[in-house]
Backbone as CSV, one residue per row, in Angstrom:
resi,resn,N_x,N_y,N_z,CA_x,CA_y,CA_z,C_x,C_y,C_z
1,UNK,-56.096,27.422,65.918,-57.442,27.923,65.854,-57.494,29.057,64.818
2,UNK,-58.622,29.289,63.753,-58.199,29.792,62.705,-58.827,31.458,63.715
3,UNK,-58.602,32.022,62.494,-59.018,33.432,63.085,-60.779,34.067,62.534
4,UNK,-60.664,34.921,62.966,-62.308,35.509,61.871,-62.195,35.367,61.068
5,UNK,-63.211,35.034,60.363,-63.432,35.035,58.728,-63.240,36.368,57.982
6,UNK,-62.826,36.716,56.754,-62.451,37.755,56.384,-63.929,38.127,55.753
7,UNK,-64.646,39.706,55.883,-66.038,39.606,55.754,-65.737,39.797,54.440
8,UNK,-67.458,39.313,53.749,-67.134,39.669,52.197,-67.733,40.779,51.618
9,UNK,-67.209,41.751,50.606,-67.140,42.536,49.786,-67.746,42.418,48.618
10,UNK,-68.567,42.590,47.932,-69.452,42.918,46.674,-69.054,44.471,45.937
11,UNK,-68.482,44.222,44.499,-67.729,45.661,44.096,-68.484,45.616,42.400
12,UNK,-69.619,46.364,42.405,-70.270,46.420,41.353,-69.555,47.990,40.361
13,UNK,-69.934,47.607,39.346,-69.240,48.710,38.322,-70.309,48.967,37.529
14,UNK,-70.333,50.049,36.864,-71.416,51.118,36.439,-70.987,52.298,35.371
15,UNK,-71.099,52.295,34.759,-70.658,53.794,33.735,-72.429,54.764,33.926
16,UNK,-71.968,55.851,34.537,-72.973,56.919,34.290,-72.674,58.401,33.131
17,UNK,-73.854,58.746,32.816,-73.563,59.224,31.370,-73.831,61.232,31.917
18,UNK,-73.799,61.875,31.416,-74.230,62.991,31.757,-73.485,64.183,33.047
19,UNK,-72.132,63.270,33.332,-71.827,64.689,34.330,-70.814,64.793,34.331
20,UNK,-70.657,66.635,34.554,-69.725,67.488,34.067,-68.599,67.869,35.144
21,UNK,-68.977,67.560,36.087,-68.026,68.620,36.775,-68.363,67.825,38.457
22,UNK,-67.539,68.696,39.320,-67.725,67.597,40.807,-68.656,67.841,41.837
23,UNK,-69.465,68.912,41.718,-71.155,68.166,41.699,-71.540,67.428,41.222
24,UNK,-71.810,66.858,40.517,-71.966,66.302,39.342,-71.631,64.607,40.293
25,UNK,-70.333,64.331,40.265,-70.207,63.355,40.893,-70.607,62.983,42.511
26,UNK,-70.461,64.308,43.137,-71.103,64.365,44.437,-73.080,64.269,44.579
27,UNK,-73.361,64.937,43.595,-74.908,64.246,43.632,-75.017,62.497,43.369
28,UNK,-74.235,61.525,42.711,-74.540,60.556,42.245,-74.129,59.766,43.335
29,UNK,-73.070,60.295,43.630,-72.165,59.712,44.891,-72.996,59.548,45.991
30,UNK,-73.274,60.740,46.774,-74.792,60.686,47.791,-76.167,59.836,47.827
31,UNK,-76.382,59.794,46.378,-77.841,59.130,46.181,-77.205,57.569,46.315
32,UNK,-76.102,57.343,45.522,-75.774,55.893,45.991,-75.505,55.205,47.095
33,UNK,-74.717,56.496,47.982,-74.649,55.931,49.478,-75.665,55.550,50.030
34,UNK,-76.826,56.227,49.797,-77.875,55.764,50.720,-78.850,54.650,50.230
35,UNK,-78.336,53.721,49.709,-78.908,52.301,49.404,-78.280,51.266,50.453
36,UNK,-79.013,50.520,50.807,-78.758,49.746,51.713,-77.255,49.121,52.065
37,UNK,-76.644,48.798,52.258,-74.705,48.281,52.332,-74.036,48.562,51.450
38,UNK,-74.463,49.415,50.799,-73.042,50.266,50.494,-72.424,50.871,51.764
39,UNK,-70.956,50.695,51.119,-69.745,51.009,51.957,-69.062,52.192,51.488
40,UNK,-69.003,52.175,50.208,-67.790,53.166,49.434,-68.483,53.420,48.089
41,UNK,-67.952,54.766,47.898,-68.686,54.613,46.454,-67.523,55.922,45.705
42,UNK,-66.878,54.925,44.636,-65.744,55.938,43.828,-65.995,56.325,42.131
43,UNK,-66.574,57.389,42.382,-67.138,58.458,40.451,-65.839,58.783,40.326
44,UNK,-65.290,58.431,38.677,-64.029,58.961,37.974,-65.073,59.561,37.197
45,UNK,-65.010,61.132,37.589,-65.543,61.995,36.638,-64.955,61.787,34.518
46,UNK,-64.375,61.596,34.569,-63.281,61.769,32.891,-64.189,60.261,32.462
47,UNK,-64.303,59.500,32.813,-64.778,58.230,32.412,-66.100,57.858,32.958
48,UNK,-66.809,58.804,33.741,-68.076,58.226,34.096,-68.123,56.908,34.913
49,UNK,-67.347,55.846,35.317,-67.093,55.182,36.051,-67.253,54.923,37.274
50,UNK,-68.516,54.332,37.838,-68.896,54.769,39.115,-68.204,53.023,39.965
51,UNK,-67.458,52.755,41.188,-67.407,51.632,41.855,-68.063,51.570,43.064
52,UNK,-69.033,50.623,43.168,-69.359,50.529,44.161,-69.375,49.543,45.339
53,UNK,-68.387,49.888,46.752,-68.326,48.948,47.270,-69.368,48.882,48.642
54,UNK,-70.350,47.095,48.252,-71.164,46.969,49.202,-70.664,45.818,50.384
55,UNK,-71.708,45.141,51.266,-71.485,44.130,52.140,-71.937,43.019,51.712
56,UNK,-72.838,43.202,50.707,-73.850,42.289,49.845,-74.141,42.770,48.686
57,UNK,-74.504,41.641,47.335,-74.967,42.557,45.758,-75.945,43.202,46.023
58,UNK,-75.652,44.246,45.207,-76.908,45.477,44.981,-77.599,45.081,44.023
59,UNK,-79.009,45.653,44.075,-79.794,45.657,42.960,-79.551,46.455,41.700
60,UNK,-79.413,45.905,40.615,-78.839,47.073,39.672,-80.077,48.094,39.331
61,UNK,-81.271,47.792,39.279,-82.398,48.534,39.263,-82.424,49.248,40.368
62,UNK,-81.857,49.280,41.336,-81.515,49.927,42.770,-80.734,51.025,42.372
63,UNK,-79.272,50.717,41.776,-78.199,51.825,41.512,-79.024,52.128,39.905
64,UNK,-79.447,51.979,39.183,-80.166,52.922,38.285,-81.306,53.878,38.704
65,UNK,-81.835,53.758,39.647,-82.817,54.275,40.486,-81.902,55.351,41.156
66,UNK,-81.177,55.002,42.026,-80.140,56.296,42.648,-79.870,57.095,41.754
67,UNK,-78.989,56.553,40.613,-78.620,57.708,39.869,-79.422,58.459,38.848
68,UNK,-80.868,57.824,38.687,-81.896,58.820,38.176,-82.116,59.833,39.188
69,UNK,-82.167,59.696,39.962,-82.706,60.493,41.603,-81.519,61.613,41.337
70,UNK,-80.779,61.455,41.282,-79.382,62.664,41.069,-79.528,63.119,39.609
71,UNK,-80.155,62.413,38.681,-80.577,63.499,37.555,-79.297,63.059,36.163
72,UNK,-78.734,61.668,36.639,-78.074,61.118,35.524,-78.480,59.417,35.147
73,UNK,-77.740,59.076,34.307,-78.252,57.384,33.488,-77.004,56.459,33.502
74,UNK,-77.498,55.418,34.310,-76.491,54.349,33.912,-77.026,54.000,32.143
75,UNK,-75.716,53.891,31.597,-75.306,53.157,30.170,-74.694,51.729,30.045
């Protein structure tokens, strides 16, 4: 008998432009959490590199919307 299904994971990637320091990533970080299934959300400040892990795809007009709200730009 097989076991649970392994649930699935959606891991969208993003470069944001404009921040300096770790506020900076903690404002972008916050505004992204609070979009619907997101799970995780990892800013490499040095590269602007935002990952985001959901339960389902995000809207990318969704995560450009968050991170205007925090006062930076997906590129």
């Amino acid at each position: 008998m097989p076991g649970p299904q392994p649930e699935s994971r959606t891991v969208t990637r993003v470069t944001v432009s404009g921040m300096t320091c770790s506020h900076c990533v903690a404002s972008v970080s916050e505004e992204i959490r609070e979009l619907a299934g997101v799970e995780d959300v990892d800013v490499v400040l040095e590269t602007g590199e935002v990952t985001i892990t959901s339960g389902s795809p995000i809207d990318p007009a969704d995560v450009e919307a968050a991170v205007a709200e925090a006062g930076y730009a997906v590129v």
